[in-house]
C-alpha positions in Angstrom: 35.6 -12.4 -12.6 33.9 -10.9 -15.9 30.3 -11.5 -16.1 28.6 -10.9 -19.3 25.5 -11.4 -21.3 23.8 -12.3 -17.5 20.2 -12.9 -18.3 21.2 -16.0 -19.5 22.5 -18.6 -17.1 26.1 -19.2 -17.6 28.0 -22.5 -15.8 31.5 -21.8 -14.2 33.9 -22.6 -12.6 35.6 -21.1 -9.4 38.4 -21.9 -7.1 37.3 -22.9 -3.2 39.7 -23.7 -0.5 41.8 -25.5 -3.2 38.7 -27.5 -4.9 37.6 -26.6 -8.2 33.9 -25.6 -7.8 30.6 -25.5 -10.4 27.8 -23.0 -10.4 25.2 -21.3 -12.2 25.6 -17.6 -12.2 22.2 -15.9 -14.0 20.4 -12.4 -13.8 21.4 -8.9 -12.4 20.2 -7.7 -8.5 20.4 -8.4 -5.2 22.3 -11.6 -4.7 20.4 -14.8 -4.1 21.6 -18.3 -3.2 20.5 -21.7 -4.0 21.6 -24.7 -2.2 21.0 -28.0 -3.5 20.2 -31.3 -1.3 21.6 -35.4 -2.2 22.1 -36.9 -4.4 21.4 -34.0 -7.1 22.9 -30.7 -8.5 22.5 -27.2 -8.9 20.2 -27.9 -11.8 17.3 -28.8 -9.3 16.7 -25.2 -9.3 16.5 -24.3 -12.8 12.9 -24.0 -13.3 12.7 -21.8 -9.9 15.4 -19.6 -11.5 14.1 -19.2 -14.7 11.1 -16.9 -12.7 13.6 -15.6 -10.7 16.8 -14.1 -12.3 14.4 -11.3 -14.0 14.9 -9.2 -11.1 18.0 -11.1 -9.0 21.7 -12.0 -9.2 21.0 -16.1 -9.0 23.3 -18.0 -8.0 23.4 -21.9 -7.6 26.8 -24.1 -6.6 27.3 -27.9 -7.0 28.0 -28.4 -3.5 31.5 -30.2 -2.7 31.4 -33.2 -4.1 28.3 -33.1 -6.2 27.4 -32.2 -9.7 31.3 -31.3 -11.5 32.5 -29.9 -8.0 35.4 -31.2 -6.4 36.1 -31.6 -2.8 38.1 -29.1 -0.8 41.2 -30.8 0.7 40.7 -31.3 4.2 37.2 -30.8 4.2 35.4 -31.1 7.1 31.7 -32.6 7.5 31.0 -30.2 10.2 28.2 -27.2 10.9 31.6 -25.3 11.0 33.3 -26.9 7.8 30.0 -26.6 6.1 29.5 -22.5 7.3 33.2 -22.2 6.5 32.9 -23.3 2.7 29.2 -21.3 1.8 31.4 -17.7 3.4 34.9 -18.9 0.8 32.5 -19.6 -2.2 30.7 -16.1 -1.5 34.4 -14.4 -1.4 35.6 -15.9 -4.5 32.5 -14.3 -6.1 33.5 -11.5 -4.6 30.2 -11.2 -3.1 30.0 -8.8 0.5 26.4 -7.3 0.1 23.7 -9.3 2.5 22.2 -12.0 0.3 19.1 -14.3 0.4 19.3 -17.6 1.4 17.4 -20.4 0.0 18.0 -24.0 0.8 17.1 -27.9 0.1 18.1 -30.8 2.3 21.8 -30.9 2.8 21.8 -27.7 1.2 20.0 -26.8 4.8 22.7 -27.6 7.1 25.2 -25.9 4.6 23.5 -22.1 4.6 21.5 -21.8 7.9 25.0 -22.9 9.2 26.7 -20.1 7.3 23.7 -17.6 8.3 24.0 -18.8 12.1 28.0 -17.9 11.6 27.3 -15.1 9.8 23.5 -12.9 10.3 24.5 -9.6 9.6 25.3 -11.4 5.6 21.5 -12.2 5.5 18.9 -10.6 4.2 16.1 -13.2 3.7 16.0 -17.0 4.1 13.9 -19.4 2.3 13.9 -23.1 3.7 12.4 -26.0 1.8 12.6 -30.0 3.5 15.4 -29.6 5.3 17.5 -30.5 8.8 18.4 -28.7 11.4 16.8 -29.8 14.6 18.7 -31.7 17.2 16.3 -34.0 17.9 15.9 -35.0 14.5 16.9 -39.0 14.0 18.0 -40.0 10.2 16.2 -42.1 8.1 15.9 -45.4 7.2 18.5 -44.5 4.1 20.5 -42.2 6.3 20.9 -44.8 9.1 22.1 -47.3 6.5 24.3 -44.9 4.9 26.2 -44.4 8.4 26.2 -48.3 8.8 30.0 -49.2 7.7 29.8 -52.0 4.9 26.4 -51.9 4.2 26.4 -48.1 3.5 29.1 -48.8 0.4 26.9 -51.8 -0.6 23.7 -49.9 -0.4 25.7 -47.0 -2.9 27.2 -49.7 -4.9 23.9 -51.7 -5.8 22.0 -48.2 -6.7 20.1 -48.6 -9.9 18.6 -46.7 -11.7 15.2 -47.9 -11.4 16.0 -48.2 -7.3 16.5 -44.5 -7.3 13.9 -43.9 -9.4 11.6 -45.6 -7.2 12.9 -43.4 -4.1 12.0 -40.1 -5.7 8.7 -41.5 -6.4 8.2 -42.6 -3.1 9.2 -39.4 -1.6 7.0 -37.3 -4.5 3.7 -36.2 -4.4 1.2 -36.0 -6.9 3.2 -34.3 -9.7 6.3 -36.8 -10.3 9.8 -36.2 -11.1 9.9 -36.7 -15.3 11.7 -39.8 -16.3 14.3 -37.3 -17.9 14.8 -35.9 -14.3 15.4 -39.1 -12.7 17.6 -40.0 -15.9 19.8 -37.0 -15.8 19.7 -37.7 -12.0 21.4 -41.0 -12.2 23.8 -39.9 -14.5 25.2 -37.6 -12.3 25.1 -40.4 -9.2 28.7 -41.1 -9.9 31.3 -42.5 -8.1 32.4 -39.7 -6.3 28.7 -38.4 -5.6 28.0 -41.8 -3.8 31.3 -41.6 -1.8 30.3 -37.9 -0.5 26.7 -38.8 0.5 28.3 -41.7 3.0 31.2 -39.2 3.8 27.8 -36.6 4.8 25.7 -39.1 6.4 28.6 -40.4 8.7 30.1 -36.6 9.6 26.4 -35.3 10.6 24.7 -36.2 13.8 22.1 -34.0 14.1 22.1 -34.2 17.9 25.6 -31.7 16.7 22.8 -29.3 15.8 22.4 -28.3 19.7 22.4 -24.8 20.2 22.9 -23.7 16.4 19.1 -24.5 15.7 18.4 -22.0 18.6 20.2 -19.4 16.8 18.9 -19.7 13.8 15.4 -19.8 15.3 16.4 -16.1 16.7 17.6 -15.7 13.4 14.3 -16.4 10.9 12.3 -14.4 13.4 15.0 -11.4 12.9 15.0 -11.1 9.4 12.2 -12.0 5.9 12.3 -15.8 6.6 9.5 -18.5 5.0 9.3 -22.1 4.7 8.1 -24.2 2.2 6.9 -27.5 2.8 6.5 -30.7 0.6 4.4 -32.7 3.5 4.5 -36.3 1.5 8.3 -36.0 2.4 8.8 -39.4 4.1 12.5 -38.2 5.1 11.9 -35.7 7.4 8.1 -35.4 8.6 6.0 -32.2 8.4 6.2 -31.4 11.8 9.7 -29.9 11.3 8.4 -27.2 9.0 7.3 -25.1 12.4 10.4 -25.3 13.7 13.1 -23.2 12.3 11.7 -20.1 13.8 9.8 -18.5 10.6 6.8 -16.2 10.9 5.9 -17.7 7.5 5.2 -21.6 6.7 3.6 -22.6 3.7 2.6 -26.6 3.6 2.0 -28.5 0.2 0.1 -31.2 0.9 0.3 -32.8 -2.1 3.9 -32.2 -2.3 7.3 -34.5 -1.9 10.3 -33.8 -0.9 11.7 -31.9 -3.5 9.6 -28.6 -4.0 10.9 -26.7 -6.2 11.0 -30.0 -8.8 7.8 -30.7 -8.7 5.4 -27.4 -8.3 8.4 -24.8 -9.4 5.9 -22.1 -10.2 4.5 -22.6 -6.6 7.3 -22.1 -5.0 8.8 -19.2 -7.3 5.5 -17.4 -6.5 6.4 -17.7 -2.9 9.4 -16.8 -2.9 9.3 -13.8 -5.5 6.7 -12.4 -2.2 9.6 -13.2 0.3 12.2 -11.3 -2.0 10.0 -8.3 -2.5 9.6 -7.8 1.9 13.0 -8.6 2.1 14.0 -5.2 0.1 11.4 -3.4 1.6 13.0 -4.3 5.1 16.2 -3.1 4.3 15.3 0.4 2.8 12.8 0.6 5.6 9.4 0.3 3.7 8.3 -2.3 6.1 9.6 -1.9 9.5 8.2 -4.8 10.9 8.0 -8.1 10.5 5.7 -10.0 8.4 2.5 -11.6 10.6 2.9 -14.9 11.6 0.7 -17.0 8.7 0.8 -20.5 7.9 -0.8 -21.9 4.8 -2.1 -25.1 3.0 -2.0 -25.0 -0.8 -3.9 -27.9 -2.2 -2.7 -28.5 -5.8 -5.1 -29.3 -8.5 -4.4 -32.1 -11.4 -3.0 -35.5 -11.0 0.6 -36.5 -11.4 2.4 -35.2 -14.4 3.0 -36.9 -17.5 6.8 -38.6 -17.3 8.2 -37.7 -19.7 
C-alpha cells in the first residue's frame, strides 16, 4: 500500500476477512493503535492524534460495523473473533513490528484480546474506560440492548437529543460540543445500531474468565497505563485498578470518553508512556516503571458547546 504525504492524516480503505474496512493512517514511527468504543468512530481520536503522529505511525480503524466499515462475513462476537480481526487488519497494513496499544470501550475487549492472543506484538498498552473483567455486569443500556424486542425498540426510538443526553450524563465537567454529538448522530445509522445489539448480545463478560488474568500478566510485563474518566457511570472507577498496570491515572472530573473531553491530558500521558516504551525495548530502562497512581483535578467549568 503506498503511503505518501503522511504527516497529514489520510482516510482509507482496506480489505479484512472479506469486509471493506475505514481508517486513519497519519505520521511516521513506531506503529500505534487506536481503538474506538460505541456508538462512535475513529474520529474520537483525532485531537489525541494530532499531538501524537509528530513522532508515531498513527493508526485508527472504524471498527466492524462502525463508522464506513463493513462487517466481515461470518464474523464472530467473540474474545477470539474480536483478537482474530485486530491481527488481519494489522497484516493487511502489512504491519509485523510490535506496536502500542491504546483502547476505548469496545475498543477494550477488541485489542487487550488481540494482545492476550498475541504479547510478543506488543510493545505498550494504553487503556481508557474499558471492559475486561469477568465479574463485570453490563449496564442499564447494555442489559436492555441484550433484551430481545426491546433492545431494537430502544435503537429504533434513539434521538438525537436522547443520545445527546447520554454523553452528557456520562461526561464530566468539559462536555462533548454540540458538533460532536451532531456528527455523532449522524453516524448512528442503521447498520451502527444493528452491530451495537449484535455486540451487546455476543459479549458476556463472565466469557472474560481467564483472559483478564493474562492480560493482567500482560500490563505488568510490558509499558502499560490506564487512564480513567471516574464520572463514567458505565463502568465504575473501581475497574481502573484492575487490568494489571503499574500506572493508573484517575480524572475525577472526567466522563467516559477521555480523550474527547481533556485530549491534551491524555496525549500528555500517553506521549510519557510512548517514550518508556522505546526505551524498554533498546534497553534504556530495564525495569519497569514504579507502581504510581494519580488524581488530576481539572480546572475550568464545562466547555462552551459549540
Amino acid at each position: 500500500m503506498c503511503r505518501t504525504g503522511l504527516q497529514k492524516e489520510k482516510a482509507m480503505f482496506v480489505s479484512v476477512q472479506g469486509a471493506r474496512i475505514h481508517f486513519s493512517d497519519s505520521g511516521e514511527g513506531i506503529p500505534t493503535l487506536f481503538l474506538h468504543g460505541i456508538p462512535d468512530s475513529h474520529t474520537v481520536w483525532d485531537d489525541v492524534i494530532a499531538s501524537i503522529r509528530g513522532s508515531y505511525r498513527c493508526i485508527a480503524p472504524d471498527l466492524p460495523g462502525f463508522g464506513q466499515s463493513t462487517v466481515p462475513t461470518g464474523f464472530g462476537v467473540t474474545l477470539n473473533g474480536m483478537a482474530d480481526f485486530v491481527d488481519a487488519f494489522l497484516a493487511a497494513l502489512g504491519i509485523t513490528e510490535p506496536i502500542n496499544l491504546v483502547v476505548h470501550d469496545i475498543g477494550g475487549p477488541y485489542g487487550l484480546a488481540w494482545a492476550v492472543r498475541h504479547p510478543d506484538k506488543v510493545r505498550s498498552i494504553a487503556i481508557m474506560n474499558t471492559v475486561f473483567q469477568s465479574e463485570y455486569r453490563w449496564h442499564r443500556y447494555g442489559r436492555i440492548c441484550r433484551t430481545p424486542v426491546l433492545g431494537e425498540l430502544l435503537q429504533l426510538l434513539t434521538s438525537q437529543s436522547g443520545l445527546a443526553q447520554a454523553i452528557h450524563r456520562n461526561s464530566g465537567l468539559h462536555k462533548p460540543s454540540r458538533a460532536h454529538i451532531a456528527a455523532t448522530y449522524r453516524g448512528f445509522t442503521g447498520p451502527v445500531r444493528r452491530m451495537v445489539l449484535r455486540l451487546y448480545r455476543g459479549l458476556d463478560p463472565e466469557g472474560f474468565a481467564h483472559w483478564d488474568e493474562q492480560l493482567r500478566a500482560l500490563a505488568a510485563r510490558v509499558p502499560s497505563l490506564v487512564i480513567w474518566g471516574d464520572r463514567d457511570t458505565y463502568i465504575g472507577n473501581a475497574f481502573a485498578g484492575r487490568f494489571g498496570s503499574r500506572q493508573v491515572v484517575h480524572l475525577p472530573q472526567c466522563g467516559h470518553w477521555p480523550m474527547i473531553e481533556v485530549p491534551d491530558v491524555v496525549s500528555r500521558h500517553l506521549l510519557k508512556l510512548l517514550a518508556i516504551a522505546i526505551g524498554t525495548r533498546e534497553g534504556i530502562h530495564a525495569d519497569a516503571p514504579k507502581a504510581s497512581l494519580e488524581r488530576l483535578t481539572l480546572r475550568g467549568g464545562p466547555a462552551e458547546a459549540r
